[in-house]
C-alpha positions in Angstrom: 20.1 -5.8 -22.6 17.2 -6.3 -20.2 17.6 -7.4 -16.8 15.1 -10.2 -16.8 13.9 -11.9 -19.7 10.5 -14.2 -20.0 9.8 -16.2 -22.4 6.8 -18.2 -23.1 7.0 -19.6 -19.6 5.1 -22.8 -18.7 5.5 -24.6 -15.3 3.3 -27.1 -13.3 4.5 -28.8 -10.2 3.1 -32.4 -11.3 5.4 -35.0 -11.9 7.1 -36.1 -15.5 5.0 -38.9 -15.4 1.4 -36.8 -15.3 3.0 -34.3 -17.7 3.5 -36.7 -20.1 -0.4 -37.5 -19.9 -1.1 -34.3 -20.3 -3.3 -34.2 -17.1 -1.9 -31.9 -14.9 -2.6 -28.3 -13.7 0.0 -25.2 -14.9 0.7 -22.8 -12.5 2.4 -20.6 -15.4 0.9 -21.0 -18.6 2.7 -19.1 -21.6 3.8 -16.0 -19.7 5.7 -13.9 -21.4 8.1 -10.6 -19.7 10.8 -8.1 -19.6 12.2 -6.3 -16.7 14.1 -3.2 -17.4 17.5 -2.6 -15.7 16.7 0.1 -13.0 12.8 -0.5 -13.3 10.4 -0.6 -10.7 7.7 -3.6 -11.7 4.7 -4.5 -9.6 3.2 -7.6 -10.5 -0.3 -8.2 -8.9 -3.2 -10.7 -9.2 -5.5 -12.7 -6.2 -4.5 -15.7 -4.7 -3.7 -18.3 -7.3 -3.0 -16.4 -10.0 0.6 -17.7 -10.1 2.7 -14.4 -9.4 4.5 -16.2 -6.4 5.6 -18.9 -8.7 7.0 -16.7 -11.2 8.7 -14.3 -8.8 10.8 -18.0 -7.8 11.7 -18.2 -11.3 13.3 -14.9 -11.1 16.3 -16.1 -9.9 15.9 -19.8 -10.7 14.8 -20.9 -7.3 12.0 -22.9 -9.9 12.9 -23.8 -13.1 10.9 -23.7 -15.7 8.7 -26.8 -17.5 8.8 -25.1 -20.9 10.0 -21.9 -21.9 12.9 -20.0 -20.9 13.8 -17.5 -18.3 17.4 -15.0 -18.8 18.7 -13.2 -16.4 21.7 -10.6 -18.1 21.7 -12.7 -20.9 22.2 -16.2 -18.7 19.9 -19.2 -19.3 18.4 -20.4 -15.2 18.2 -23.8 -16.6 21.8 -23.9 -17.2 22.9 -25.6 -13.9 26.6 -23.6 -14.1 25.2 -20.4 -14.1 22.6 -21.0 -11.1 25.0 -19.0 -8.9 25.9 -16.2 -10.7 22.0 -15.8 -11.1 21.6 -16.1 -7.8 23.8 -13.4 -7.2 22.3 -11.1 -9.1 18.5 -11.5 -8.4 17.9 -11.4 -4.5 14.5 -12.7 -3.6 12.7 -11.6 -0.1 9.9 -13.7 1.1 6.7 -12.7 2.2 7.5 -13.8 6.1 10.9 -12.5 7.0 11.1 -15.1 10.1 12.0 -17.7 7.1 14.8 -15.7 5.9 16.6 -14.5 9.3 19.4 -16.7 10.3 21.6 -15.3 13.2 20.5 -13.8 16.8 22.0 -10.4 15.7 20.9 -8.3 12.8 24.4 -7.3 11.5 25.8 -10.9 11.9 22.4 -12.2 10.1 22.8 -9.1 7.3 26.2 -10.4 7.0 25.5 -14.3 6.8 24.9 -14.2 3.0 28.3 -12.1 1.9 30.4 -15.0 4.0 28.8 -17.6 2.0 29.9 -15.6 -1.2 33.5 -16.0 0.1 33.8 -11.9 0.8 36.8 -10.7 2.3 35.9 -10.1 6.2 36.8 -6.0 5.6 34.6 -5.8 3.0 31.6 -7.9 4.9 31.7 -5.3 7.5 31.9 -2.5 4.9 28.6 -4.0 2.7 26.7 -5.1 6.2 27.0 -1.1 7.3 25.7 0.3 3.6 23.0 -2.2 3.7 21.3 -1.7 6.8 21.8 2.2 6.5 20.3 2.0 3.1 17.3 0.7 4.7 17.0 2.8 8.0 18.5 -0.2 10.3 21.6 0.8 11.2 20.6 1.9 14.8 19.5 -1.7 15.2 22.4 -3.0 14.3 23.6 -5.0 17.3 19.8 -6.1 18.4 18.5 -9.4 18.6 15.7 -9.9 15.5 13.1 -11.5 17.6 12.8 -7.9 19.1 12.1 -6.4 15.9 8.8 -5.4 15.1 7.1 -6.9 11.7 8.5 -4.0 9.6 11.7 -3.8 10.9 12.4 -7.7 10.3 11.3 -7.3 6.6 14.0 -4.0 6.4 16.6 -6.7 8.0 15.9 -9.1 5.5 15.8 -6.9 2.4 19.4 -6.0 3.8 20.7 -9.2 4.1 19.8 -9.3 0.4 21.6 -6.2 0.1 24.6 -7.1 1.3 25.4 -9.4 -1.6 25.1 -6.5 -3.9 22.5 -8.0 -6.6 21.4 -5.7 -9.2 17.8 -6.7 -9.1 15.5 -7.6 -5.7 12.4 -9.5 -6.2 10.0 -9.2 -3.3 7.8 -11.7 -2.9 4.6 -9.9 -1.0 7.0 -8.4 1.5 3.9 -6.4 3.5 1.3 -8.8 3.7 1.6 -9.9 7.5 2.5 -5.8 8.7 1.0 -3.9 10.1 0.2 -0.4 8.2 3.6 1.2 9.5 5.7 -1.7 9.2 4.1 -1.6 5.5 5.1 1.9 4.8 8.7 1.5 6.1 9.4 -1.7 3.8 7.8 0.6 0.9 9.9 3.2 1.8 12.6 1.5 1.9 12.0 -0.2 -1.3 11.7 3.1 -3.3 14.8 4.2 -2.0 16.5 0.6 -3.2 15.4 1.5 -6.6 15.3 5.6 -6.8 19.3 6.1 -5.0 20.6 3.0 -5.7 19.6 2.2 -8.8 18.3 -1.4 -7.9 15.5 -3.2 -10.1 12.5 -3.8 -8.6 10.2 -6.2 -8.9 7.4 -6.6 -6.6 4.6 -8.9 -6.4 1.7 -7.8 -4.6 -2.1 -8.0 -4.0 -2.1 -4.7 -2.6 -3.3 -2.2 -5.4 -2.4 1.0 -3.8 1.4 -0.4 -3.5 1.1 -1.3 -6.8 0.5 2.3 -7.9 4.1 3.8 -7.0 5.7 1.6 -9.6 6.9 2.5 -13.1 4.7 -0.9 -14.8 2.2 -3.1 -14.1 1.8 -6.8 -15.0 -1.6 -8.2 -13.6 -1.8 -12.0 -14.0 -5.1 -14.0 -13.3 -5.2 -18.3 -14.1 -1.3 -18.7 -15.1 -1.2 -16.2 -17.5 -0.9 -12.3 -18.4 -4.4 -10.4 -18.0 -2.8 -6.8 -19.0 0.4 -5.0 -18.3 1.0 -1.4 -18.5 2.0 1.8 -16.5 0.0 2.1 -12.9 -2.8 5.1 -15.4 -2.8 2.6 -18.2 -3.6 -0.8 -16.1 -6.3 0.6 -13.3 -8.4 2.5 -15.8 -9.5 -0.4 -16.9 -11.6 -0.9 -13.8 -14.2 -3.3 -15.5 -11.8 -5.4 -17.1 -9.9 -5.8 -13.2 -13.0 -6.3 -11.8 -14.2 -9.0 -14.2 -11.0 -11.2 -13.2 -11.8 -10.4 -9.1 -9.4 -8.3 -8.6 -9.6 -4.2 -6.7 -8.8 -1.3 -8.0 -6.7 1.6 -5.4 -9.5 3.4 -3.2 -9.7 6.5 -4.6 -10.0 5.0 -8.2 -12.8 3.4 -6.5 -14.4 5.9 -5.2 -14.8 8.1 -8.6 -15.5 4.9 -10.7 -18.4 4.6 -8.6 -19.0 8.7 -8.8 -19.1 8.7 -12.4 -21.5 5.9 -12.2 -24.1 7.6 -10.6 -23.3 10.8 -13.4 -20.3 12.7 -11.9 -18.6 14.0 -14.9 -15.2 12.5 -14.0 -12.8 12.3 -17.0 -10.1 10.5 -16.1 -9.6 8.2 -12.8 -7.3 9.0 -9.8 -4.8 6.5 -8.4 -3.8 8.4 -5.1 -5.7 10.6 -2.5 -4.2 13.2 -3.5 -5.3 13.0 -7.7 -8.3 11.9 -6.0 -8.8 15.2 -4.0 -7.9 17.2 -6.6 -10.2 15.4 -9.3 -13.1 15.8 -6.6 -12.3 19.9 -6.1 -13.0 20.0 -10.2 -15.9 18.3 -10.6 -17.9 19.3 -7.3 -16.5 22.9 -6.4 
């Protein structure tokens, strides 16, 4: 069974009434997914392109207009199973401040077991394996507002954590840090997934993030543009650029290369492919 299933999702946040007119505006317009138990997705697109208002449907925070969304098998417009969804998609926003609740970390990491109804003993025992599976643990006992950008969005991927959901969307969790407080959420997120075992799916506009995941979904005006692994999706650099959207740098760089008549066969996503395709074609 997947984790996530998507099917033939349309939403628009107009009213019944303008729905019924047929003049309003989808957001989400016949999408259609799968997320693999233990997969790490990336799902990227500009501004607009609705990938913030599917990742909400991910754990029925929106429900759809048409079309249906599963999550293990359980229906998010079925109103009894809202919880147990909740429970086993965590979502983390794009600005931690909106998720932090208490004026210490482990009492905020701990805030969303006690609302489960988790015995105290096992509250403490969940708050220490979260924030130690995220490099935190140190901080434990400090005050949030003293955290820098990165460390808040470690704090709240915890507090997700901490509930023990077997799939964490992130919601553009690096897009107000700083390029260290980025690589410590990344690197906290690929150790989510690669030690733990927890599905990832994260929505991005950053390409090179986008690269370290097992598939890509790029969606552009509601809908799917392409989807494939990270080699599959940014190869097709034309198609991407067509729709306004980047490619990583140093796919970039030898796109541009092999305009200009540098015999470059096949496109790097990293620096170092990148280096490496470079030492071929010009040593």
């Amino acid at each position: 069974m997947n984790q996530i299933d998507v099917k033939d999702l349309v939403f628009t946040y107009e009213s019944p009434e303008e729905l019924q007119q047929n003049i309003c505006d989808y957001v989400i317009n016949g999408v259609s997914l799968t997320v693999e138990k233990g997969e790490f997705l990336s799902v990227i697109g500009h501004n607009g392109s609705g990938k913030s208002t599917l990742s909400k449907h991910l754990n029925a925070i929106l429900l759809p207009t048409g079309g249906k969304v599963f999550v293990e098998g359980m229906d998010t417009l079925d109103e009894d199973k809202c919880y147990d969804i909740r429970r086993k998609v965590g979502l983390v926003l794009q600005n931690p401040d909106n998720q932090l609740v208490a004026s210490i970390v482990e009492e905020d990491v701990a805030f969303g077991p006690e609302n489960l109804g988790v015995e105290p003993s096992e509250i403490r025992k969940r708050v220490d394996e979260a924030l130690k599976a995220v490099g935190m643990y140190e901080y434990r006992t400090f005050a949030p507002h003293k955290l820098s950008g990165g460390q808040k969005q470690r704090v709240a991927i915890a507090g997700i954590l901490a509930m023990k959901p077997d799939c964490i969307v992130l919601d553009e969790p690096t897009a107000m840090l700083d390029p260290k407080g980025r690589e410590e959420v990344l690197s906290a997120i690929h150790t989510l997934n690669k030690d733990h075992g927890i599905t990832i799916v994260l929505i991005t506009h950053n390409m090179d993030e986008a690269v370290t995941s097992d598939r890509v979904i790029v969606m552009d005006g509601g809908k799917i543009l392409t989807e494939g692994t990270p080699k599959e999706v940014f190869s097709q650099v034309e198609l991407l650029k067509k729709h306004r959207l980047d490619v990583p740098q140093s796919t970039e760089l030898c796109y541009k290369l092999r305009a200009y008549g540098v015999n470059i066969k096949e496109l790097p996503l990293n620096i170092d492919e990148c280096v490496n395709v470079l030492k071929e074609v010009l040593l």
